[in-house]
Steps between C-alpha positions, in 0.01 A plus 500: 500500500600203255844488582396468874255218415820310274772551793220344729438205273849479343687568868283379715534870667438852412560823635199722493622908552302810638220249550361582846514852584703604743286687766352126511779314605659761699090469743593131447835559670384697760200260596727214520733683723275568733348163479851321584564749790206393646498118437870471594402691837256242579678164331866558536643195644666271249583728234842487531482127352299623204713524174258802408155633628203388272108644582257331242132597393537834666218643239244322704690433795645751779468601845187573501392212228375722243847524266710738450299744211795641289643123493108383430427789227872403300428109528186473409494820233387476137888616467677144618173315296542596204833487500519166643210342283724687179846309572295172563294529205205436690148709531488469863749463854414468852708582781691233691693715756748800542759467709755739651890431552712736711879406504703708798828617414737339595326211740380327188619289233493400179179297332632203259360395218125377477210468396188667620257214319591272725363687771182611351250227510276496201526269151566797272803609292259813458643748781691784499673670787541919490809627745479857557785643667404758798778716474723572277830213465839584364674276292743207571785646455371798764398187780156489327256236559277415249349264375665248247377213259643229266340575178313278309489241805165507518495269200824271576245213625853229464694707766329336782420178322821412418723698766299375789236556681602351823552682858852582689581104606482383171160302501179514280305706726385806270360690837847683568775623201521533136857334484510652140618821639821371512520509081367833433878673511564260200157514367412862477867686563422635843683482829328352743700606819381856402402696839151605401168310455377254188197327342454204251226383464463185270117500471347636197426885533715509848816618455781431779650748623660628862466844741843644570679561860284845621221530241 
């Protein structure tokens, strides 16, 4: 719808409702259950360090390295293209990845603020991310998790610029922290002690934004 396509451009998010159908996500959840029973079977040790569990490329990628087919048949569906191409304004997308987060209540903790550009590495303020919940996520005030973001940050190119772009010991090394996080309470309104996950993203068409504690 238009008012999808403004909030995308405007925002830098938008929410997109009854847009997969259910059966499909529920397969979805079951395949990736069974999936993470059996990899966490065979690859246990160390988890308890992890701040959450993460699988990627799992449409092409599994045990038995042929993908996982309700993950392939969603991400690479004329469903998520057009869609995608339609917010970006663009006739044509290719897939980069999909990747999977599972946060265990209550090991896990919260995600800060970021910015998922900086981890994706190709030269294009053309991409668009689509999180799809698995199951269903009360709201905050009910110790929901979902996902937040800063609107409009995906065009606020002078918050790192001019906040800093330098890591935790102060220095001009870009590879670690966006010390501009530190200025978004006064910046944007929010709180950022909150105890659920954010993203801000300061590259044009990434929004930031963080995953709460137990999404």
């Amino acid at each position: 719808p238009l008012q999808t396509q403004l909030d995308y451009t405007r925002q830098g998010h938008a929410s997109i409702r009854n847009f997969i159908p259910p059966s499909q996500i529920q397969q979805i959840y079951h395949d990736l259950k069974t999936y993470h029973s059996s990899y966490h079977n065979r690859n246990s040790k160390g988890e308890d360090s992890k701040p959450f569990m993460q699988y990627f490329n799992t449409w092409r990628h599994d045990d038995d390295d042929t993908g996982i087919p309700s993950i392939k048949q969603l991400a690479t569906s004329p469903l998520l293209c057009h869609a995608a191409s339609t917010l970006l304004g663009i006739p044509s997308v290719r897939l980069y990845q999909d990747s999977i987060f599972i946060k265990r209540h209550p090991r896990d903790g919260i995600t800060p603020w970021h910015i998922d550009a900086r981890m994706i590495p190709l030269d294009t303020s053309r991409i668009i991310t689509f999180w799809i919940p698995l199951h269903s996520i009360p709201s905050l005030e009910d110790g929901g998790t979902g996902l937040l973001f800063i609107n409009k940050s995906h065009s606020d190119m002078a918050l790192p610029y001019w906040n800093g772009r330098g890591n935790v010991n102060g220095d001009d090394d870009d590879s670690m922290h966006y010390n501009a996080y530190s200025h978004l309470t006064t910046r944007y309104g929010i709180d950022n002690n909150v105890g659920d996950d954010r993203i801000v993203d300061n590259n044009p068409g990434v929004i930031d934004h963080h995953m709460p504690l137990n999404v």
